[in-house]
N, C-alpha and C positions, 0 to 999 in steps of 0.2 A: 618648525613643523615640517613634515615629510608624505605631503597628499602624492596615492599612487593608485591608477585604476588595474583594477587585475582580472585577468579573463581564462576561463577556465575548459575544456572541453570533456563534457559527463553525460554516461547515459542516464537515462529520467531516472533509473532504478536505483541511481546511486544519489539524486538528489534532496533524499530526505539527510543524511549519513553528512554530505556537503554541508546542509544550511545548519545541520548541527553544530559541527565543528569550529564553521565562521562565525555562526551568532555567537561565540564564547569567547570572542575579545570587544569589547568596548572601543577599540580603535576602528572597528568598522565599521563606516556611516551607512552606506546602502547595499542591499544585496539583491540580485533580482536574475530570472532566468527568462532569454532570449529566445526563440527561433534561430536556427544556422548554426553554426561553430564558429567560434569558441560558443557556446548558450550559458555561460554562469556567469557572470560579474559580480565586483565590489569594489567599493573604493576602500582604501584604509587612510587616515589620517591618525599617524604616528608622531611622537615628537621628533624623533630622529630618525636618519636613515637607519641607524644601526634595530634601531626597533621595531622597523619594519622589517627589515631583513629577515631578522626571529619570528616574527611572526607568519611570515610568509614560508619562512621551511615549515615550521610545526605542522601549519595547516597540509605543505606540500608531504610532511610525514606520513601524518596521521591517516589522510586518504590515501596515499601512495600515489599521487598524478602528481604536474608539471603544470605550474602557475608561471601564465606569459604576466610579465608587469610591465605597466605603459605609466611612469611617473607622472606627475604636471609637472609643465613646463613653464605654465603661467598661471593664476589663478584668479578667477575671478565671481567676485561678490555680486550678489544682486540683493537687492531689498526689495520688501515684498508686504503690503498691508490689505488684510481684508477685512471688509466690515463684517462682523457676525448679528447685526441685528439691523432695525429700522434706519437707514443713510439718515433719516430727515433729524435723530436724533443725535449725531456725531458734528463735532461743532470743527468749525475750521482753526 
């Protein structure tokens, strides 16, 4: 697999047209818009580089801008458990 964070630089006015474009591949795990420049991120988790690659011109087509991409380097997992009800009723 091929995790790569990508950052974007858009006026607001183009950010409806942006979240469109990226929510339409499934390889995208998160999107979200910042304060400062670059203000648009995402991560894509592709299987390969080469699939990200694709994926990353289409989007850099379609809107016509220039996607900075910051690969991982390293990765790392966290696990993470919350109680959704009463603690006293969750047994050890």
């Amino acid at each position: 697999w091929y995790p790569t964070l990508c950052a974007v630089s858009l006026p607001e006015d183009r950010l409806p047209d942006y979240a469109r474009v990226v929510h339409a591949y499934r390889e995208v795990t998160h999107n979200y818009v910042r304060t400062g420049q670059p203000n648009c991120w995402f991560t894509l988790i592709a299987p390969s580089k080469t699939r990200a690659g694709e994926i990353i011109r289409a989007i850099q087509s379609a809107l016509d801008i220039t996607i900075q991409e910051l690969p991982a380097t390293r990765v790392f997992k966290i696990g993470v458990r919350f109680s959704l009800g009463d603690e006293s009723s969750i047994s050890s």
